[in-house]
N, C-alpha and C positions, 0 to 999 in steps of 0.2 A: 050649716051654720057659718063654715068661712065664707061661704058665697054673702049672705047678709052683710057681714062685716067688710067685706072689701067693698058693696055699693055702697055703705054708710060710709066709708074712707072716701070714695070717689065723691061720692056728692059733697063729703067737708071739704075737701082741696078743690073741688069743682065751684064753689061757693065762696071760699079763699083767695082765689084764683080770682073770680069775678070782682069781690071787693076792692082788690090789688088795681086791677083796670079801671074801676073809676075812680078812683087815687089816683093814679096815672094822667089822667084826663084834666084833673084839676091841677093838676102839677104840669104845668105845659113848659118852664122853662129848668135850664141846667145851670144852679151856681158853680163859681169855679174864681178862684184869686188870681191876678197875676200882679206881682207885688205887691206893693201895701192897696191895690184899688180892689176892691170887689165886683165882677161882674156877673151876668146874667147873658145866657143865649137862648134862644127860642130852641125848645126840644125837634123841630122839623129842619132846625139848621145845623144841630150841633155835630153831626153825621155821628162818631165815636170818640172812645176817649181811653187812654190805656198807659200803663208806664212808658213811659220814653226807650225804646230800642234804643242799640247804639247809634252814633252819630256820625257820619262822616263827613267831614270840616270841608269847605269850600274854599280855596285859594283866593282870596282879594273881591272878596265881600264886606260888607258893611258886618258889626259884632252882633249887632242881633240877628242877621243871618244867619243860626246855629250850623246849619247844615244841611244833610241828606238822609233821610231812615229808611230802612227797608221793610215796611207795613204789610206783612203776606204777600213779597212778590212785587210790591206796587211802592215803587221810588215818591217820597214825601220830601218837599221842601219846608222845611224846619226854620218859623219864624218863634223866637224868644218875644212875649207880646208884652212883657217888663220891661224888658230891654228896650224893646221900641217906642214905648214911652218914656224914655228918659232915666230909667233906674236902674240900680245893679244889676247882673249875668241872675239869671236862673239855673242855679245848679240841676242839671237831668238824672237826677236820685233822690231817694226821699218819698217824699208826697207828690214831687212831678207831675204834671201827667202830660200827656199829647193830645190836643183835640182835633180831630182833623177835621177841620171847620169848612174845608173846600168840596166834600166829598160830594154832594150834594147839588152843587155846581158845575158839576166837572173838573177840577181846581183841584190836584195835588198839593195843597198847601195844609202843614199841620201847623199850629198855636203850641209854643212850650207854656204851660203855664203853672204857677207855683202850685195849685193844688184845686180839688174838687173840694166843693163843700154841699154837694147832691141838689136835688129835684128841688127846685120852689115853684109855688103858685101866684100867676099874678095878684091876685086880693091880697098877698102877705104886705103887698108895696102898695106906698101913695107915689104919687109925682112928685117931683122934688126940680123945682124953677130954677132957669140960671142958665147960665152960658154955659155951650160947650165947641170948644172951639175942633175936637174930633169929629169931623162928618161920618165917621163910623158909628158912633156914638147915635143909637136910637132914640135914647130915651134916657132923665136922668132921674132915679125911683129912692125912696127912702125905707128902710122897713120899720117893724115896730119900735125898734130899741133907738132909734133915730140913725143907724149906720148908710151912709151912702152908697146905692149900686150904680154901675152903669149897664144898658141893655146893651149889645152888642151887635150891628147888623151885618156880616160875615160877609155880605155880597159888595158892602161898601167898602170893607176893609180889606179883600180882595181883589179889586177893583182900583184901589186909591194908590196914584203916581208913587208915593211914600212908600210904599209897601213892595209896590214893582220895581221899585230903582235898587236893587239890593246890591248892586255895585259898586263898589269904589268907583272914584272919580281919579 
């Protein structure tokens, strides 16, 4: 009799399980805030995402250059991605989180950014027209309540002179 009941367990979670994966599938990208903007990254870009370890501060860098993390062993350079548009510090407590957006690339570079707000699907967004003067900046999407995303393309934003100059002048 416990034999039955553990295959009917296995096949519910085995069933569970499956449903979860194409949910998954249709959710292809990862919201996430940093400042008052709302963004979107593609889930094949986003590499992870986890509380902010501690920081260790970099001497005569620019302030959105937070720092240095130690990610399992593997030194992360720590861009504040608020900061770097233009608005207040991102405190690293809280709802924090790190995305290490470089992983993927080879790119030790993690994203501080104010918060996760989970899995979305592209069908949630329409397009949303208009200039945007960030070449990182994929795409600019609206969802249903009319709130503004931007997509994020991680390879541009890694990539872009702005982002590599983290040095004081």
């Amino acid at each position: 009799m416990a034999r039955r009941s553990s295959l009917r367990e296995f096949q519910e979670r085995l069933a569970r399980r499956l449903a979860e994966a194409r949910t998954a599938d249709r959710r292809g990208l990862l919201g996430f805030q940093a400042g008052s903007e709302n963004w979107l990254i593609d889930l094949a870009e986003a590499g992870e995402i986890l509380p902010p370890p501690p920081l260790a501060t970099v001497p005569l860098t620019r302030p959105w250059y937070r720092g240095v993390a130690n990610v399992r062993g593997t030194l992360y350079s720590v861009v504040d991605l608020a900061q770097f548009h233009g608005e207040p510090p991102t405190p690293a407590s809280g709802r924090a989180r790190l995305l290490l957006a470089g992983t993927r690339l080879g790119i030790h570079c993690a994203l501080l950014v104010t918060g996760s707000v989970g899995l979305r699907s592209a069908d949630d967004f329409e397009a949303d027209p208009g200039d945007e003067a960030r070449p990182w900046v994929a795409r600019r999407l609206r969802d249903a309540q009319g709130h503004p995303w931007r997509q994020l393309d991680a390879a541009r934003l890694l990539a872009s002179p702005h982002i590599l100059d983290a040095g004081l002048e």
